[in-house]
C-alpha positions as CSV (number, residue, x, y, z in Angstrom):
1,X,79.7,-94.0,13.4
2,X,80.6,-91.8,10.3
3,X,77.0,-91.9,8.4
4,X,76.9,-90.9,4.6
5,X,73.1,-90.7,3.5
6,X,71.8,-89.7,-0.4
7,X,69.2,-87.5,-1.1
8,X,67.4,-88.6,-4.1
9,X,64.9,-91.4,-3.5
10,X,66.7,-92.4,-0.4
11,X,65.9,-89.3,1.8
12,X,63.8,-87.8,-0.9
13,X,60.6,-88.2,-2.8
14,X,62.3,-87.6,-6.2
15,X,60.5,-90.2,-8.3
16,X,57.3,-89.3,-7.1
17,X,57.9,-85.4,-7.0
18,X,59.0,-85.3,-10.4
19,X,56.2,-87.6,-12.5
20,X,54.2,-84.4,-13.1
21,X,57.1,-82.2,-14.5
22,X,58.3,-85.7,-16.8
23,X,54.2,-85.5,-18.0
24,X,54.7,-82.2,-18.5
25,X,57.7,-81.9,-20.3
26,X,57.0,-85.0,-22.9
27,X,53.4,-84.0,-23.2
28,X,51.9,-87.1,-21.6
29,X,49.6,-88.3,-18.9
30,X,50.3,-88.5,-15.6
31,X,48.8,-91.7,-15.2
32,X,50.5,-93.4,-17.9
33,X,53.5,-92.8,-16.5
34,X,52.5,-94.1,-13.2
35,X,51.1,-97.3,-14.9
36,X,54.5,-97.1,-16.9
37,X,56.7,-97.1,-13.4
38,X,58.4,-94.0,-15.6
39,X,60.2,-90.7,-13.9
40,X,63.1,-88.5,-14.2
41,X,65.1,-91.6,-13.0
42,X,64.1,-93.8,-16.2
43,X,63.4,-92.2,-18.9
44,X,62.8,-94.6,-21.8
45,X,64.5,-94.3,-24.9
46,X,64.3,-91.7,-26.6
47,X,63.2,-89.3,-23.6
48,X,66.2,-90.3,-21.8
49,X,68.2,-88.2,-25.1
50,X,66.4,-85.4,-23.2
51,X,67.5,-85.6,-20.3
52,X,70.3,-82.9,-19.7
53,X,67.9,-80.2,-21.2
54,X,65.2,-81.9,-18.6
55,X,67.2,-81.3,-15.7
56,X,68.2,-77.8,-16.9
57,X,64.9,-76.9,-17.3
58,X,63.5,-77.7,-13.9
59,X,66.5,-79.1,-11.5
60,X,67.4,-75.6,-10.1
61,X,63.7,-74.4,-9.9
62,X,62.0,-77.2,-8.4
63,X,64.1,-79.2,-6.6
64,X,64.2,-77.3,-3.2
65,X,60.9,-78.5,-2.6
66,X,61.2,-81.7,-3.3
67,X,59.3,-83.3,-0.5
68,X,61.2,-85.8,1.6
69,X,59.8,-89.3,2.8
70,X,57.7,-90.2,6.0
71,X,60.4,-89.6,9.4
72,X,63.4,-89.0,7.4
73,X,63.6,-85.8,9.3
74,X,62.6,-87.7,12.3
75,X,65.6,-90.4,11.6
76,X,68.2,-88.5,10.8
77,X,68.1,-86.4,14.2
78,X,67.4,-89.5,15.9
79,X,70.7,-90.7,14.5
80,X,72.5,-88.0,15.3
81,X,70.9,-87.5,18.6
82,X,72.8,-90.9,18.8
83,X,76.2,-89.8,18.6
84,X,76.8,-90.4,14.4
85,X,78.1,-88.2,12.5
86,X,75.8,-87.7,9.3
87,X,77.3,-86.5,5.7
88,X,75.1,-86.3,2.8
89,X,76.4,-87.6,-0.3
90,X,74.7,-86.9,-3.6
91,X,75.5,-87.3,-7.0
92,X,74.1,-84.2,-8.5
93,X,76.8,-82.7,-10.7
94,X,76.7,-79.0,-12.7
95,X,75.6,-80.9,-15.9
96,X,72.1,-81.1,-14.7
97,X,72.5,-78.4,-12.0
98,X,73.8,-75.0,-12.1
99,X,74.9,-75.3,-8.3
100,X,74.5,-78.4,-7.1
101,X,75.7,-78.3,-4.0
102,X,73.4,-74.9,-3.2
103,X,70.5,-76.4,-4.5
104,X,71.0,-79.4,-2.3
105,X,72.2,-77.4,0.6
106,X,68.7,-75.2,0.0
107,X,66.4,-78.2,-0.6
108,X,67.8,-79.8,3.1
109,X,67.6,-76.4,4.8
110,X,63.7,-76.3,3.6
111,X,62.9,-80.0,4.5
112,X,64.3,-79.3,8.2
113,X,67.5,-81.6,7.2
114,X,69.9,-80.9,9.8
115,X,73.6,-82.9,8.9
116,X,77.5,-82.4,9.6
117,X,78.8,-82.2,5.8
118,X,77.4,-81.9,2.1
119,X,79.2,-83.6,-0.8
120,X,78.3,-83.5,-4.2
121,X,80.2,-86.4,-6.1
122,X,79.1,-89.2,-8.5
123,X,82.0,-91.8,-6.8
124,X,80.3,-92.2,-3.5
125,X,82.3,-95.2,-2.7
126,X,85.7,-93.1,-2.7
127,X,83.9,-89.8,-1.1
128,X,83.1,-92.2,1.7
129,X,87.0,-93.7,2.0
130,X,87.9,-89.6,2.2
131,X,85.3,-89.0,5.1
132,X,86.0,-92.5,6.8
133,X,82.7,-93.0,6.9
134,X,81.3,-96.2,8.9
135,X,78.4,-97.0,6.9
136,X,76.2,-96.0,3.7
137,X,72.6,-95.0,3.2
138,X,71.9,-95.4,-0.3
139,X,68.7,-96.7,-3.0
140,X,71.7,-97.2,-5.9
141,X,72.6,-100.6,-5.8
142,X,75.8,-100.0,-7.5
143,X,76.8,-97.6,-5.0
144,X,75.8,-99.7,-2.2
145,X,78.3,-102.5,-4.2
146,X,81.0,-100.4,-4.8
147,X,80.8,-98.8,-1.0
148,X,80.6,-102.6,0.6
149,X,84.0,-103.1,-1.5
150,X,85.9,-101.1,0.3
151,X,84.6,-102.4,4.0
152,X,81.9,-100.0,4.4
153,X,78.6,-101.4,5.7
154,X,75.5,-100.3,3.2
155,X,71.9,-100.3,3.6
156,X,69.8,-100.6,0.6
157,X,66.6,-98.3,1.0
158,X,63.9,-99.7,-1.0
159,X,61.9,-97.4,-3.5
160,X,59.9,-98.0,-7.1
161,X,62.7,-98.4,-9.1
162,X,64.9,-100.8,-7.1
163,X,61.9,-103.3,-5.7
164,X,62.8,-106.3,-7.8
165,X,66.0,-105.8,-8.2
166,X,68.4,-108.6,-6.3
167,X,71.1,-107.5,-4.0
168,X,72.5,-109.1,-1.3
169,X,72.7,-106.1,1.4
170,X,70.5,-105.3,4.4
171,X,67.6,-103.6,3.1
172,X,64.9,-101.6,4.0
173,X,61.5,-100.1,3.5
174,X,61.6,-97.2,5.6
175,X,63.2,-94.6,7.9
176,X,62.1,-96.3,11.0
177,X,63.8,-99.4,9.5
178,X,66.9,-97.6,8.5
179,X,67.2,-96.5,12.2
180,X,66.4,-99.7,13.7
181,X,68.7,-101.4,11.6
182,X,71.6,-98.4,12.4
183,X,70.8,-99.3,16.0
184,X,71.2,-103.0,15.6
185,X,74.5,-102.6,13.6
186,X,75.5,-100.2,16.5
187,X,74.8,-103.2,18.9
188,X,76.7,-105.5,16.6
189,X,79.7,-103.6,16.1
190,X,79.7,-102.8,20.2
191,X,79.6,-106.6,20.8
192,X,82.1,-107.1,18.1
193,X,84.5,-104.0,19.2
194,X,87.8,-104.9,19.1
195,X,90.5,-103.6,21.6
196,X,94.0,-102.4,19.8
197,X,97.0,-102.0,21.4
198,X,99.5,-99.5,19.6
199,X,103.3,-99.6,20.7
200,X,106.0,-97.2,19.3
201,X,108.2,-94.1,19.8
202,X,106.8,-90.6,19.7
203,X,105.8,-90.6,16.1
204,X,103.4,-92.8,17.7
205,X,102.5,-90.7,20.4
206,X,102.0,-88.3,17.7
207,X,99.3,-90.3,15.6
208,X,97.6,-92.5,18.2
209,X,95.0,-90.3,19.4
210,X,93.8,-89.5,15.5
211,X,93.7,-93.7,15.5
212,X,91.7,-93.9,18.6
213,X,89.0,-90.8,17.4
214,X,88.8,-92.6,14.1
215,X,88.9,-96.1,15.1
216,X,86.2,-95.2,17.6
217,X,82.8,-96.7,16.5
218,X,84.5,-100.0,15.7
219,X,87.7,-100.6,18.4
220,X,89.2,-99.8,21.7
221,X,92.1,-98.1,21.0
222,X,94.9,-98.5,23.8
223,X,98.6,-97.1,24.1
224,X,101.5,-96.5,26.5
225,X,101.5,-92.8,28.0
226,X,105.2,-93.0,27.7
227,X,107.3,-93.0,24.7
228,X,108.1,-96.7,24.1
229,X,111.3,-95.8,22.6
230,X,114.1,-98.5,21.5
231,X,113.5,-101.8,20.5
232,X,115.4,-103.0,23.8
233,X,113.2,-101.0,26.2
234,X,110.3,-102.5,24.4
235,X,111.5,-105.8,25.2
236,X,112.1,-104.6,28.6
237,X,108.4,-103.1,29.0
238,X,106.2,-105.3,27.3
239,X,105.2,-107.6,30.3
240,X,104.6,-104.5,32.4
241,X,102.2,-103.5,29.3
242,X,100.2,-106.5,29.6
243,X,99.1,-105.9,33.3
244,X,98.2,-102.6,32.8
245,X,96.0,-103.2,29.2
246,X,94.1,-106.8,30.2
247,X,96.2,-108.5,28.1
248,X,93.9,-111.4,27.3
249,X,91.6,-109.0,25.5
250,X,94.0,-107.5,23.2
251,X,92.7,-108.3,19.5
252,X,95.8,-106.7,17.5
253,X,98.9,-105.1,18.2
254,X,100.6,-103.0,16.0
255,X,104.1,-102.1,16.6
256,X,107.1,-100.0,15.7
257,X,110.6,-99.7,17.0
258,X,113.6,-98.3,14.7
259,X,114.0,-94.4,15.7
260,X,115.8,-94.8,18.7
261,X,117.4,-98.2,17.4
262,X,119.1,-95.8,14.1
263,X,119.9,-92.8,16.5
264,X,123.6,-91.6,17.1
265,X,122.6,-90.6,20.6
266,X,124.9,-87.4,21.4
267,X,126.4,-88.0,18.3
268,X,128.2,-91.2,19.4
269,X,129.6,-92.7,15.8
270,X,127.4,-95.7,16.1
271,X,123.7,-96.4,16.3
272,X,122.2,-96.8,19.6
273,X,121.2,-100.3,18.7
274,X,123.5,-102.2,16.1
275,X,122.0,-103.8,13.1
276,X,122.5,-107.3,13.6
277,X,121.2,-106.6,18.1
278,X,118.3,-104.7,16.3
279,X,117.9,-108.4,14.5
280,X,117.8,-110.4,17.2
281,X,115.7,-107.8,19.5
282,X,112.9,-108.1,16.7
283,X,112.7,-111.7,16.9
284,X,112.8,-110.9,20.8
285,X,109.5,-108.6,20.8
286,X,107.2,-110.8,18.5
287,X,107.8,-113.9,20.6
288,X,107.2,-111.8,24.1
289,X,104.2,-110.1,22.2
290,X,102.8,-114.0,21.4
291,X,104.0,-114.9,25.1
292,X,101.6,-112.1,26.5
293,X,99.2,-111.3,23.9
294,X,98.1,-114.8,22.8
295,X,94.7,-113.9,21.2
296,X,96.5,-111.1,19.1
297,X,96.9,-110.5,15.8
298,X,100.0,-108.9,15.5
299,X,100.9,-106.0,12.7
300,X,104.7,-104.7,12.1
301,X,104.6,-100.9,10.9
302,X,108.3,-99.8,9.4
303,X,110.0,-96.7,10.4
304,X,109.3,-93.2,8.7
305,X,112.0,-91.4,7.0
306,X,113.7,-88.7,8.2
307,X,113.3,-84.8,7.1
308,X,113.8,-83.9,3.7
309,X,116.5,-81.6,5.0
310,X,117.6,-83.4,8.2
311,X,121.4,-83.5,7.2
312,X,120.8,-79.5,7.7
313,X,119.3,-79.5,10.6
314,X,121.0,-79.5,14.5
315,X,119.8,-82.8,16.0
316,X,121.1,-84.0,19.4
317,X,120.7,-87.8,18.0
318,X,121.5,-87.4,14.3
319,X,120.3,-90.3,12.0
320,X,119.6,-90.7,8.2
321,X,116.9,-91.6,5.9
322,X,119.4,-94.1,4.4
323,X,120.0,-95.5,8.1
324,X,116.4,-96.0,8.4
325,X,115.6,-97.8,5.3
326,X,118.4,-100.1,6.5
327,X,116.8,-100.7,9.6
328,X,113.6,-101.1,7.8
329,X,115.0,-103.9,5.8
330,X,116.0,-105.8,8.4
331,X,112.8,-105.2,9.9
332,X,110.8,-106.1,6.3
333,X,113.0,-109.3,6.5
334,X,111.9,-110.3,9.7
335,X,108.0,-109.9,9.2
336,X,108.3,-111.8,6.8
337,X,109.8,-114.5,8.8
338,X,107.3,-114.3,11.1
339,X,104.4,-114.0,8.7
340,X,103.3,-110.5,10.2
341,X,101.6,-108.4,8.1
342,X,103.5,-104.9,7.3
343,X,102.0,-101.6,7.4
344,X,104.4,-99.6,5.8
345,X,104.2,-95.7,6.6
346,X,107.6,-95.3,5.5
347,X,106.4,-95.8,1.8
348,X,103.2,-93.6,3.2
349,X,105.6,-90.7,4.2
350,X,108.1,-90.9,1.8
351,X,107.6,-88.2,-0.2
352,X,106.1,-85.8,1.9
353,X,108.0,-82.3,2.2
354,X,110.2,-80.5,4.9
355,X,107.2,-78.4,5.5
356,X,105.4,-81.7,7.2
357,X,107.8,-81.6,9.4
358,X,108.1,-79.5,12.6
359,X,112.5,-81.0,13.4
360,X,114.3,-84.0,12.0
361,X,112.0,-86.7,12.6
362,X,108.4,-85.3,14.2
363,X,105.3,-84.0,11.9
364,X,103.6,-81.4,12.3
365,X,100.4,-81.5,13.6
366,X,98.5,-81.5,10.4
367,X,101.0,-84.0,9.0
368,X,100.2,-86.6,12.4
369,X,96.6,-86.3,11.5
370,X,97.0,-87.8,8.3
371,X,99.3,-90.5,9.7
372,X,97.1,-91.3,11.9
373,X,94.6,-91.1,9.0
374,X,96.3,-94.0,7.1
375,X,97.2,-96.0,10.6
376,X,93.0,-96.2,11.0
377,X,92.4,-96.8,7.6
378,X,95.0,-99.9,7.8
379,X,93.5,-101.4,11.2
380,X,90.0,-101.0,9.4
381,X,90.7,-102.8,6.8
382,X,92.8,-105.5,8.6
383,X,89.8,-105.8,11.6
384,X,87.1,-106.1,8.6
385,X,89.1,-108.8,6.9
């Protein structure tokens, strides 16, 4: 799994590191702020109007050595000794930090931290969308909230300020909880793993291994080795498909046909497949797909335009942009129909430039990466539904 952890109070000491700089600064006791539950993270009014000056006046000098809690360095090698990925997302910003993400970087390096990624950012929820990340490590309860909104499992870790507060995510008290609890999600997800089967022309061949690496922690991704071209050869295929990937254990298909079906093959006046063939062969495929696949959820993805500049281009099977969003309509129509869910990289791909593109209708490598970017994110969301 993608892992994002935070660093203050979650892998960090910070309340209890910073009590004697907060006595310090305000002129008070140390142990009325103890008795007071009070620390750089609650300042009462009117402290709290000190803040920024507070954090200026100690954040870049002391925080390196903030100490960190009992086997967080232990757990997060243990994790990654596991196979996760960990990125550390904090919330520090340059308003209370000339460098944030140096300091951070510097405080890790002298705790014996070791991760794959640093982010500073105050929206952890969308940082976490950007880095597909799995699941969330955080003390904030609104960050835990706004994380589990957008599908990604949270654990709550427990500290002095959030004890009484009521949430309804996992929680936990410690780092050899947080692992144990990573390790029973891990178990859970395995025994929950579903198996996806992608089917389409080579703009699919082009995305479907970025689907499979992201998709990894949560689904079996599975796909023809050979391009599954027009919508007729699909029809054609599909049953030989079904031996080869156990098709009883197929969870969700998602499909595409419409390349081939526009093309002017050898730049014969007509489309390879006519509109109202391309129709009926639609109708063809989701029945077979039901036939074979019966426990899977099927999801329709349209057809992605054409280069910017195609009409420039030589192409051996010309075809338009206008040609494909014709195709696509029939093709909208039709899920609809069949009440299949859509996932619409045309839209996605719409506006991207002539420079994504490597001929008339392929992506560059870069560019498949981020298809297969949104393909994931799509299938993660319709899996976690």
């Amino acid at each position: 799994m993608n892992i994002a952890i935070d660093i203050d109070d979650t892998l960090a000491q910070t309340f209890e590191y910073f009590v004697p700089f907060v006595a310090e600064y305000f002129g008070v006791d140390e142990a009325e702020l103890w008795e007071r539950n009070i620390s750089v993270d609650n300042l009462p009014y009117p402290w709290s109007k000190e803040l920024l000056p507070f954090c200026r006046h100690y954040s870049d000098r002391v925080v390196p050595d903030t100490p960190f809690k009992p086997d967080a360095v232990w757990a997060v090698d243990e994790l990654r000794s596991r196979g996760h990925k960990i990125v550390i997302i904090t919330a520090r910003t340059t308003s209370h930090y000339t460098d944030p993400y140096a300091t951070s970087a510097e405080e890790l390096k002298r705790a014996g931290i070791h991760y794959d990624k640093l982010i500073c950012s105050t929206d952890k929820a969308s940082a976490c969308m950007e880095e597909n990340i799995d699941l969330l490590i955080d003390d904030y309860i609104p960050n835990c909230d706004a994380a589990a909104k957008k599908g990604i499992a949270v654990i709550n870790m427990v500290n002095r300020l959030n004890r009484d507060e009521q949430t309804s995510h996992p929680r936990v008290e410690s780092w050899r909880e947080a692992v144990d609890a990573v390790i029973q999600l891990e178990y859970d997800r395995t025994a929950n793993r579903k198996n996806i089967l992608l089917i389409g022309d080579s703009i699919r061949i082009g995305y479907c291994e970025t689907v499979r690496n992201e998709l990894a922690a949560i689904a079996k991704v599975v796909y023809p080795a050979e391009n599954c071209r027009d919508s007729t050869f699909i029809i054609t295929r599909l049953h030989a498909w079904a031996q080869e990937f156990d098709a009883t254990h197929i969870d969700v298909v998602h499909f595409n046909c419409g390349q081939w079906d526009a093309a002017h093959f050898n730049g014969w006046k007509d489309s390879l497949t006519p509109t109202d063939v391309y129709e009926r062969n639609l109708h063809w495929i989701i029945w077979a797909f039901r036939k074979e696949f019966p426990n899977a959820t099927l999801h329709m993805a349209t057809t992605t335009p054409m280069n910017p500049i195609n009409e420039t281009l030589p192409a051996q099977n010309p075809r338009t942009t206008t040609e494909i969003r014709c195709y696509n309509t029939i093709a909208l129509r039709i899920a609809a129909e069949e009440e299949i869910p859509v996932n619409d990289l045309f839209s996605l791909a719409a506006g991207w430039p002539s420079t994504d593109y490597k001929d008339t209708c392929h992506y560059t490598d870069e560019a498949f990466r981020n298809l297969g970017k949104a393909v994931a994110e799509y299938l993660r969301k319709s899996i976690n539904k």
